[in-house]
Each structure stands twice: as structure tokens, then as C-alpha cells.
C-alpha positions in Angstrom: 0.0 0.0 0.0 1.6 3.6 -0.5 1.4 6.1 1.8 2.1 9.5 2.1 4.0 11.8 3.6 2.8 14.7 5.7 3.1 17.7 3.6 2.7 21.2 5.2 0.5 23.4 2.2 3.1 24.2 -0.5 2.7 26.8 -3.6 3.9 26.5 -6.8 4.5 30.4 -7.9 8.1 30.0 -9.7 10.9 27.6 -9.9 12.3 28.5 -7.1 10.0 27.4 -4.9 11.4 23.7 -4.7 14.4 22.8 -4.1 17.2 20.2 -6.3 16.2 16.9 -4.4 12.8 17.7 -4.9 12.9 18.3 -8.6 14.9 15.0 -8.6 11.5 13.6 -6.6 9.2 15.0 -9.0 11.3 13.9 -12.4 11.1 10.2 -11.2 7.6 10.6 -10.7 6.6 12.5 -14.1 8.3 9.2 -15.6 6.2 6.7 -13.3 2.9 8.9 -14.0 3.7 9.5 -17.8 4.4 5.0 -18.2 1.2 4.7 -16.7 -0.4 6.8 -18.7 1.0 5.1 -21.5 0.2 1.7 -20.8 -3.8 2.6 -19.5 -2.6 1.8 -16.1 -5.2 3.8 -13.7 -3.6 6.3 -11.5 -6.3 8.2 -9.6 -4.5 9.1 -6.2 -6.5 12.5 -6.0 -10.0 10.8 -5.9 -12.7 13.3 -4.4 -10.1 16.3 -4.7 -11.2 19.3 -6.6 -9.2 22.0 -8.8 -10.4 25.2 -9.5 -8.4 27.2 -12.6 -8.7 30.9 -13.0 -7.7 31.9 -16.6 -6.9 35.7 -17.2 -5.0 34.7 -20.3 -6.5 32.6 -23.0 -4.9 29.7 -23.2 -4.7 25.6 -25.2 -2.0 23.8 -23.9 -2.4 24.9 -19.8 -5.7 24.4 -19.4 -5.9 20.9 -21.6 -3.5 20.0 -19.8 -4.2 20.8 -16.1 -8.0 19.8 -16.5 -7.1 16.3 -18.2 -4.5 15.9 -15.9 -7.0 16.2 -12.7 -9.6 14.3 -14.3 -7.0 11.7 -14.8 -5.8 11.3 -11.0 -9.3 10.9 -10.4 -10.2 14.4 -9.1 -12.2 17.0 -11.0 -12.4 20.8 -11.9 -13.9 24.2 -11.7 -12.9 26.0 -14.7 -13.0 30.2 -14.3 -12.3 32.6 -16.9 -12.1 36.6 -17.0 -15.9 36.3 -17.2 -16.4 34.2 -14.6 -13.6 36.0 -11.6 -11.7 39.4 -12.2 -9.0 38.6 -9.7 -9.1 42.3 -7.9 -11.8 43.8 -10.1 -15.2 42.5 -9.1 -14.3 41.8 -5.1 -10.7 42.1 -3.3 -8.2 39.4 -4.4 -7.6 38.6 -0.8 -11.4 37.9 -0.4 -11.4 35.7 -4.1 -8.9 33.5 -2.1 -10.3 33.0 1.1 -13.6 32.2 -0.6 -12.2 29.8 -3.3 -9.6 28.0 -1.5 -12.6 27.2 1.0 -14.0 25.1 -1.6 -11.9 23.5 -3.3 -8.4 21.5 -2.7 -6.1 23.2 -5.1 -6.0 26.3 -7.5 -4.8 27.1 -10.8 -3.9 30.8 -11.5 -2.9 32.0 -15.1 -2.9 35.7 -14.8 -1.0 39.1 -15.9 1.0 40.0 -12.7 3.1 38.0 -10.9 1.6 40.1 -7.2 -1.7 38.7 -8.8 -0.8 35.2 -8.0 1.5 36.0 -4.7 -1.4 37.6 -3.3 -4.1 35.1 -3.8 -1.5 32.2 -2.5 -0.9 34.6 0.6 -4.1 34.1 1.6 -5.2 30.4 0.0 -5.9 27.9 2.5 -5.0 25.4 -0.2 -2.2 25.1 -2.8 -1.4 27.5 -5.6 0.6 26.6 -9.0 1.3 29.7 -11.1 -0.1 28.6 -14.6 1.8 31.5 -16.4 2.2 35.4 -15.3 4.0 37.6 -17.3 6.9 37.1 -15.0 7.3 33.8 -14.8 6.2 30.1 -16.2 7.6 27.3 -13.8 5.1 24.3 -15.1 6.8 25.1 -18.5 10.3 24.9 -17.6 9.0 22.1 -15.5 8.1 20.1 -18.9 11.0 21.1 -20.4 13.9 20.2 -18.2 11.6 16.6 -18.0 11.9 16.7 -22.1 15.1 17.1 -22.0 15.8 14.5 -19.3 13.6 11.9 -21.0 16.4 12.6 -24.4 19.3 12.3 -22.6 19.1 11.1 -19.1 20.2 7.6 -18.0 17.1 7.0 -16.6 18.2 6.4 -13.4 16.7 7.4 -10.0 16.7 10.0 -7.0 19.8 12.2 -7.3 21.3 10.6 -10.3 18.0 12.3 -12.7 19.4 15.2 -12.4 22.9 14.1 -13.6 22.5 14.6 -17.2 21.6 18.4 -16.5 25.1 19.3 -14.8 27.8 21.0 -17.1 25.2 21.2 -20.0 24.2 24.8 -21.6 21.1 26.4 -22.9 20.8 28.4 -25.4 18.0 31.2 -24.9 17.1 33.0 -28.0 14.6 36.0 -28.1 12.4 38.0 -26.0 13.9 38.2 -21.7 10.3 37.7 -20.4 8.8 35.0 -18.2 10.2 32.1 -19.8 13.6 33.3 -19.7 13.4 34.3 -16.2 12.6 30.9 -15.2 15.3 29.2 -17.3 17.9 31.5 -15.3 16.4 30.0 -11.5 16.4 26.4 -13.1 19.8 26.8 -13.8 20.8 27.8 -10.4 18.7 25.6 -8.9 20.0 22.0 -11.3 23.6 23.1 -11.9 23.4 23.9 -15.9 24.1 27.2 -17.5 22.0 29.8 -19.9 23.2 31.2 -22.8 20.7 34.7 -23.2 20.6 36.2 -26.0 18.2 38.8 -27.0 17.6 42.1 -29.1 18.8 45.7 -27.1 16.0 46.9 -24.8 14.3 43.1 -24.2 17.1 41.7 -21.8 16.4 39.7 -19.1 15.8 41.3 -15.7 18.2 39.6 -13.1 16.5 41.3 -10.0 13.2 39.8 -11.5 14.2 36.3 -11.9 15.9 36.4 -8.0 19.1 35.2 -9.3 21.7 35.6 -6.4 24.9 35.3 -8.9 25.8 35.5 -12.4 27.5 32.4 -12.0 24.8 30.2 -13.9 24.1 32.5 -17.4 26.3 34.7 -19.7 25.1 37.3 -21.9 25.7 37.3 -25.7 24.7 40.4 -28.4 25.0 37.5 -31.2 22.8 34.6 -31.2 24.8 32.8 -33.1 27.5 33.0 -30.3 24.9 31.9 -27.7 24.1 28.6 -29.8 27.9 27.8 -30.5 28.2 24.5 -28.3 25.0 24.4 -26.4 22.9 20.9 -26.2 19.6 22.6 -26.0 18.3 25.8 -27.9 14.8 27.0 -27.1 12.9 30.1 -28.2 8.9 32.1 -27.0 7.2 34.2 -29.6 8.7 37.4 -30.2 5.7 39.5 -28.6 3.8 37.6 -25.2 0.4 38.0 -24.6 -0.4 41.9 -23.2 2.2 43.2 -25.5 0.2 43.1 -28.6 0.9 47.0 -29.0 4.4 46.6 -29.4 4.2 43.9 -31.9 5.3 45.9 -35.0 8.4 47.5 -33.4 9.2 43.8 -31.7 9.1 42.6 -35.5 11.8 44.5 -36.5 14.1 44.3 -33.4 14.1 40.9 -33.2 14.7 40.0 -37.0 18.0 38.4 -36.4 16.7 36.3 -33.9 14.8 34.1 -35.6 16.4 29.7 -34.5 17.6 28.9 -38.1 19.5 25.7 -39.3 23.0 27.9 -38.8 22.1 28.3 -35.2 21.5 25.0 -34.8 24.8 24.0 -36.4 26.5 25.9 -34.2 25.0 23.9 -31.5 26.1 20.5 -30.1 25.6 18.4 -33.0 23.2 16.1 -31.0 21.7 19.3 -29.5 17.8 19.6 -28.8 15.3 22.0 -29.9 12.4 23.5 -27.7 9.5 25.7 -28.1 6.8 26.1 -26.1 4.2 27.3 -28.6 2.4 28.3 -30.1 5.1 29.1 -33.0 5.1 31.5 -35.6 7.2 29.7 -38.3 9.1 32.4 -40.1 9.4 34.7 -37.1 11.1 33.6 -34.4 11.8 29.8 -35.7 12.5 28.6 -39.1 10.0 26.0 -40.0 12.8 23.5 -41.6 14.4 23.7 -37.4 11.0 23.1 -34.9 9.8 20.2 -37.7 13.6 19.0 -37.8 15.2 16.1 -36.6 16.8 18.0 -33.5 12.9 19.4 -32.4 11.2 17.8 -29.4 8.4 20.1 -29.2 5.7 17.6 -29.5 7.1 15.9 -26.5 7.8 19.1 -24.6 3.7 19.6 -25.1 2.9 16.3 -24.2 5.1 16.3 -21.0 2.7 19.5 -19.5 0.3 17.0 -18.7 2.3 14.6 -16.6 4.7 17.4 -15.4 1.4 18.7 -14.1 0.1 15.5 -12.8 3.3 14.8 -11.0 3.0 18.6 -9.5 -0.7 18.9 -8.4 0.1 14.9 -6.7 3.5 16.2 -4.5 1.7 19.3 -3.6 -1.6 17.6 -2.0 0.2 14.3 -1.1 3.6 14.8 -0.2 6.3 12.1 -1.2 4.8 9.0 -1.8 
């Protein structure tokens, strides 16, 4: 029979939040969860549990994933849009929280600002997982690092899932904005190292991200220099949802840093590449590179579901 752990209530609001050996926890669990998905073995460990997710931003790939994911574990879900809660509009976002996190065991928050989510969670009785703020996008990197892992990992268990990661470099191409800033705290966190590259005026804030050295990116003007020798390269549109006014002068600033086959060449020769869509093919990725050989962006998608699954089961249930 397994049992759990006791688990004092944990958010999920940015990478930081957990710590090396429990990423190396939650890794060998997305694997266990994602075989037995694979094989129709039932998993349903969150029987009677309920999710509520508030969507501020549209959105495919979180909330398919997150409401499959609970349905899967045997739980079930509320789903809110703008519509249906205006975190701090229609009442106080303190009050929203009190209320919600009354009625249900865990809450999904995809919103604009990251105080958005901080402040619900400050006042949640339940757990919170940051769905995507404009500052940061944890359950992302979350699928990604698992991708990349599930490519070239030994598959081995506990501390030694987090082996493959050490020594190796990422190549960040594009925009500094949420995704970005999460790539820099997974790197301090797991012990690899960022390669940022993006167009002047759209660097990546180092006071935003938390980062306590520079020890763990570098900083390149060329993109190409950022690829040379990296083992993965990964890319976000050029203009994130609430820029939309900017997306003409975005256009033009970040022409040259569009993934192409010569980026990728500069790369590792068994290096991977990553999106995490949706893609504009022309803009900031060539189409010949995410439907190439070296693209694992179908996994990466995939992997939100039991990344998620894995997450939403260690923050009600503790180790298992």
C-alpha cells in the first residue's frame, strides 16, 4: 500500500520554490505517471479532490493540460475565466482566495502580474501553482527540463535524474520575459548554464528572476555566439500576450533572432530544440528547425500533462 507523507501546504509560484532533491523527486515521478499513462494503467491518487483554474489569459496547452490531468488522478475541476472572476476587479483578491480555496483543494492561477498570484496564495488555505504570469512560467520549464531528461538522461533514479543536466548549456534565444526568467532560477537551482541572447532593450531582468549570482548564465549580443556549443536551444514568440501593441516595433528588433539551421549547427551536433508554442514559423523559428530532426516540441507539449500531474500529486500528497 503507498502512503504518504505529511506535507505542510506548498505553492507553486516559480521555480524557485522547490528545491534540487525535490525536482529529482518530482522527475522520477513524471516518468512513473507518464508509463502509466502510457500503458492505460489507472492512477487516480487524487479521488474526491477538486481543482479550480482561474484563466486571465487565454490559453490551449495549460488548461488541456491541467483539467485532463486532474480528471486523470481521479479528481475534477472548476474551470474560471475573466468572465467568470476578475482577480481584484469584481471583489478584493484577498477575499477571491479566502472564498475559493474554501471550496476546493487546489488552484490554478494563469494571470498578468506575478503580485496577482502572490497575493491570492498569501491568503489560499490550499495550494497554488502559477499557470503562467508575465513574470514567470515554472510548469513550462518544468516540462522542459523533464523533455530534455527523458532525451538524454540515464534514466536512473533519486539524485542521479538530475545528472545529465550538470555541465550542460542552454541556449536562450529571443524575447527576456517569463520564460527566460525561469530558465535562469532552473539553472541555479539544477547546476546547468543559460546562454541569453536577445535584441537591445528586451534583456532579461536579473533582479526579477531572484538570481543571487551570475555564475549560472552569460550574456551574448549575437545569437549565433549563444548557440555555439550548447545541447539545447529553445525560443517564445517574439511578442507575449499583453504586448500586442508593441508587436510591429518587436518585428523588426528581433529579425535576427529568428532559431535557423546555422544556429542550430552551431550547437552541439546532438543538441535539442524546444519551443513552447504556439510558434510563428518564419518569425522567431525557421519552419525547416522546430519540424527537424533536432525538435522535441511535440514531447515538450505532451510532457505539460504529466509534469502537471506529478506537480498537483506532491503538492496535496507529499512524497509517496
Amino acid at each position: 500500500m503507498t502512503t504518504a507523507t505529511a506535507n505542510p501546504i506548498r505553492h507553486y509560484l516559480q521555480f524557485a520554490d522547490f528545491t534540487a532533491d525535490e525536482y529529482a523527486y518530482l522527475f522520477d515521478r513524471m516518468a512513473i505517471i507518464k508509463k502509466k499513462f502510457k500503458t492505460y494503467e489507472k492512477h487516480q491518487p487524487l479521488v474526491d479532490r477538486t481543482l479550480a483554474m482561474i484563466f486571465e489569459k487565454a490559453s490551449t496547452r495549460t488548461r488541456v493540460s491541467f483539467e485532463a490531468g486532474m480528471y486523470q488522478l481521479g479528481g475534477s475541476v472548476v474551470h474560471l475565466t475573466t468572465g467568470d472572476s476578475q482577480l481584484g476587479r469584481a471583489e478584493p483578491i484577498e477575499d477571491s482566495a479566502k472564498v475559493i480555496s474554501r471550496m476546493v483543494d487546489l488552484v490554478m492561477i494563469r494571470t498578468y502580474e506575478q503580485t496577482k498570484i502572490d497575493a491570492f496564495a498569501a491568503h489560499s488555505r490550499v495550494p497554488v501553482i502559477n499557470g503562467l504570469t508575465n513574470e514567470f512560467h515554472p510548469c513550462q520549464i518544468l516540462a522542459d527540463i523533464f523533455t530534455y531528461i527523458e532525451h538524454r538522461g540515464s534514466h536512473g533514479s533519486g539524485g542521479d535524474v538530475l545528472s545529465c543536466l550538470k555541465g550542460k548549456t542552454v541556449a536562450w534565444v529571443g524575447d527576456g520575459n517569463n520564460m527566460a526568467n525561469t530558465w535562469l532560477q532552473a539553472a541555479e537551482i539544477l547546476g546547468f548554464t543559460v546562454h541569453v541572447s536577445t535584441p537591445s532593450g528586451y534583456e532579461v531582468d536579473q533582479s526579477i528572476a531572484g538570481i543571487r549570482s551570475g555564475d549560472s548564465y552569460k550574456v551574448f549580443k549575437d545569437p549565433m555566439e549563444a548557440c555555439r556549443g550548447a545541447d539545447l536551444v529553445t525560443t517564445d514568440v517574439w511578442t507575449s500576450m499583453g504586448y500586442e501593441a508593441e508587436n510591429e516595433a518587436r518585428r523588426k528588433a528581433f529579425a535576427d533572432w529568428c532559431v535557423d539551421e546555422e544556429m542550430m549547427r552551431a550547437a552541439q551536433p546532438d543538441a535539442l530544440f524546444m519551443h513552447c508554442l504556439p510558434a510563428h514559423r518564419g518569425e522567431e523559428v525557421q519552419a525547416e528547425v522546430i519540424d527537424g530532426p533536432q525538435s522535441v516540441v511535440w514531447d515538450e507539449a505532451e510532457n505539460r500533462l504529466h509534469a502537471q500531474k506529478a506537480l498537483m500529486e506532491f503538492l496535496l500528497l507529499g512524497r509517496l
